[in-house]
N, C-alpha and C positions, 0 to 999 in steps of 0.2 A: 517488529520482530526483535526479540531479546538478540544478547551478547551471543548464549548457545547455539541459539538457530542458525545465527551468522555462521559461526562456529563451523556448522554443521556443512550448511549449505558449500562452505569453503573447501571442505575436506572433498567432499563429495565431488563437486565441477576437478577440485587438483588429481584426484582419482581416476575420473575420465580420459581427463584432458594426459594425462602420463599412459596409461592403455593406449589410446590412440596412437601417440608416438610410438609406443613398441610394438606394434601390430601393422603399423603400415611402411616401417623400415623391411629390406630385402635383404636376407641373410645371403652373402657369396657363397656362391655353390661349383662344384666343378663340373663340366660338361657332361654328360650323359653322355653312354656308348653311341647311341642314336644322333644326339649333336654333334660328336666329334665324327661318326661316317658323316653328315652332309658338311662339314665346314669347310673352307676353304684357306687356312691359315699359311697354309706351306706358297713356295714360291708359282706364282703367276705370270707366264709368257702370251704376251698379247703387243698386237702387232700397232705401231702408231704414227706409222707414215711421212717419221723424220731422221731417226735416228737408220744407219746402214742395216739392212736388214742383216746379214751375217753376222755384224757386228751385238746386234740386238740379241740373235737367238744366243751367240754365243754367251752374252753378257749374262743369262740367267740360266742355261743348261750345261756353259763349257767347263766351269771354274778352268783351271789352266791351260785346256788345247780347245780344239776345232771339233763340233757335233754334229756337222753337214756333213754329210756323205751328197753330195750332189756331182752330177754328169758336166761341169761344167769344163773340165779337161779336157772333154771328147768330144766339145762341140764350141771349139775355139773361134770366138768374132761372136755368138750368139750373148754373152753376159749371163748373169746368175739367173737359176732356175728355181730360185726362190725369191720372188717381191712380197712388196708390199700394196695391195689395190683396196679403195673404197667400195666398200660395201652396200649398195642402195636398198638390199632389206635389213640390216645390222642397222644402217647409219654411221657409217665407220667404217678404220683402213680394218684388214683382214691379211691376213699372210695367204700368199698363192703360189701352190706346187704344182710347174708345169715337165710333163716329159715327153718328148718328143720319139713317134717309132723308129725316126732314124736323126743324127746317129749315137744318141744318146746309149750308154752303158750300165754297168755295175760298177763303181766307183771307179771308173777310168778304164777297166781292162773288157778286153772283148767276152764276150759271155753272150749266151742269151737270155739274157736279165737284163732290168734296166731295172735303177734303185735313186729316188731322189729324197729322203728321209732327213729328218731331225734326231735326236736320242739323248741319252743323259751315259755317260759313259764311266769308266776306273779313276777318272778326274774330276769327273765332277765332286759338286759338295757332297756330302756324307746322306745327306736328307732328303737328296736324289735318285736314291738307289736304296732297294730292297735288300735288309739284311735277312738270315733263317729266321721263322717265326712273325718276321712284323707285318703290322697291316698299313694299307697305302691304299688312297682314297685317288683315282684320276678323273680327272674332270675336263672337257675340251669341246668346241665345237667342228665340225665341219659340213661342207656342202659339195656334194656331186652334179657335175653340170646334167642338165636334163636329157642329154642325148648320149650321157656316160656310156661307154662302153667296156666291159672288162674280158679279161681272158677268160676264158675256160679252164684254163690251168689255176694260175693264181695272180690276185691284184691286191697284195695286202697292202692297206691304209693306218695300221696298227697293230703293234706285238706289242709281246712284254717277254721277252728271252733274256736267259743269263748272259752275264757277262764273260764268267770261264767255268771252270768245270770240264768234267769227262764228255758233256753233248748240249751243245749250246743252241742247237734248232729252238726256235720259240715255242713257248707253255701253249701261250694264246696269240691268235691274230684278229683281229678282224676283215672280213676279205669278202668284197662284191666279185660276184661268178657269172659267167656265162650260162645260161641252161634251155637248149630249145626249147623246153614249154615256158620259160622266162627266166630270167635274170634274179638272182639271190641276195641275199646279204649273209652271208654266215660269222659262225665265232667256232674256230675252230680249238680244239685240246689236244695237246702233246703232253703225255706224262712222262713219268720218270720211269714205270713199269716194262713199258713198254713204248719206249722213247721215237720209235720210228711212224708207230702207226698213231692218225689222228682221227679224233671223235668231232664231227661235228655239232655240240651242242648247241648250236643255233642253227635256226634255218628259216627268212624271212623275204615276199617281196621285196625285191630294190626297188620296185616303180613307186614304193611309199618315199624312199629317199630321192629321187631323181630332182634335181632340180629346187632343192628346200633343204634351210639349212636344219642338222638337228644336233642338238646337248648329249653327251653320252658321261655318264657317271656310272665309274668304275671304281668297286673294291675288290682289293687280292690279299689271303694271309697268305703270306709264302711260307708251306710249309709243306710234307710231303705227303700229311692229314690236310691240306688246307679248303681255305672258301675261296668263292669267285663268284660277285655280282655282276651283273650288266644291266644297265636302263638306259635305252634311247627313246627322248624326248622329241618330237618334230616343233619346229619352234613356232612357226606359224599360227598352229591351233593348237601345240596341247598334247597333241595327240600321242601316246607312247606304242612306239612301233615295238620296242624290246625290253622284256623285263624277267629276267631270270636269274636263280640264287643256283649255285652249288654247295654241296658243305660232301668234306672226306673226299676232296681231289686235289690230285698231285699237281701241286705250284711249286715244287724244288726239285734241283737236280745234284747228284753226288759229285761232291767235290767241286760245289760252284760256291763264292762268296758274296755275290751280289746277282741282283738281277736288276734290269732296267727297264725302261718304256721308249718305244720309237714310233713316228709319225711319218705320214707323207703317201709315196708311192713305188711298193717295191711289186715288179712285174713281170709273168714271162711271157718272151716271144715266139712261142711255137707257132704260132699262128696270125704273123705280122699283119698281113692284108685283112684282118677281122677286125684290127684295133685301129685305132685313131691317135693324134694327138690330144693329151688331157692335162685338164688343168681341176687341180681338187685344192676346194679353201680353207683353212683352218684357221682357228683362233682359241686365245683365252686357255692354253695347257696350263691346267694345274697340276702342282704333286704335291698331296697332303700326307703326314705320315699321321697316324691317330691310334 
């Protein structure tokens, strides 16, 4: 082979061999709308069976005060109504909200509610709370014991209610019911419109939830046009008990600056002797803003 061919043959393979380099490098990209609803970047409350639980939830929902709202005032010599127990389908600790029908309350004072909740509140960090306009990704597990039973009234396990404002009743709850032909799981809507009366847009067997833990990812634009997803995952197999989008429903209220998310067991007692005492599991709250 001559000098040329060499020549040739050289240019030719440095030609390749430079293609290939720029073609198999990955240009940084920024996350797609799609990426940033499933991400989880924001802060993650997950329970780990060392640290004080109080001390734990508060350490990533309180910034500078206290986010329990628990019964533990009213039912002195019993200890916190929130632990920390091992999970034998997780494999792991799990946070556990128990309330008792007597004589546990509403934050200490006699009511007929009884309320044992976590929340992110006016102290918390900034990235905790829902300003006008932004969208906020929530992500959580829980499990309802299999012999659950809830009021007929209401047993909400999750809102997302402003902080202040003119009417601070919750947008959204999630909330297992009572129903002689069977037991529900709903997702109830409070708008701004007409702030008193509620929509239930969900409406699902509980006996799919009894007894098994499931994923629930939530997105909300807060705004007075806004969106609101919901999908419940059952973790076991898969299965998706709840999946539904809103778009042009009211997620704000006038003259409110924040809105928040709350967990747990908020309850009423009109009908004591129907309920039992309950213990409902949670883990793994995330709050994404995106």
């Amino acid at each position: 082979m001559n000098k040329q061919s060499l020549l040739l043959v050289s240019l030719i393979a440095l030609f390749f061999s430079c293609s290939k380099k720029k073609t198999s490098s990955t240009p940084e990209i920024l996350k797609s709308e799609e990426q940033a609803k499933t991400s989880t970047d924001g802060p993650t409350l997950s329970a780990n069976g060392t640290t004080d639980t109080y001390q734990l939830i508060n350490s990533v929902f309180g910034g500078t005060g206290d986010v329990i709202e628990a019964p533990d005032c009213s039912h002195l010599g019993f200890g916190k109504h929130i632990t920390q127990v091992y999970d034998n389908d997780l494999k792991r600790n799990v946070f556990a909200f128990l309330i008792h029908v007597s004589p546990d309350n509403d934050k200490c004072e006699d009511s007929d509610r009884q309320r044992n909740e976590i929340k992110t509140y006016d102290r918390s960090p900034e990235n905790l709370k829902a300003s006008r306009d932004e969208r906020v990704l929530y992500r959580w597990k829980f499990k309802l014991d299999a012999n659950f039973k809830p009021s007929s009234d209401f047993t909400h396990i999750h809102q997302l209610k402003p902080i202040d404002g003119d009417n601070q009743l919750p947008i959204i709850t999630l909330t297992p019911r009572y129903r002689a032909a069977g037991d529900v799981m709903q997702v109830i809507h409070t708008g701004e419109t007409d702030a008193t009366s509620q929509k239930y847009i969900v409406s699902v067997p509980l006996s799919d939830f009894k007894g098994q833990w499931v994923e629930v990812i939530e997105r909300a634009t807060f705004s007075f046009d806004g969106k609101y997803e919901i999908q419940i995952n059952r973790i076991s197999d898969g299965k998706v008990l709840v999946k539904q989008a809103f778009t042009n429903i009211e997620m704000w209220r006038k003259n409110c600056t924040s809105s928040r998310p709350k967990w747990g067991i908020y309850r009423r007692l009109l009908q004591a002797d129907a309920l039992r005492d309950e213990t409902v599991l949670f883990n793994d709250f995330n709050i994404t803003e995106y």
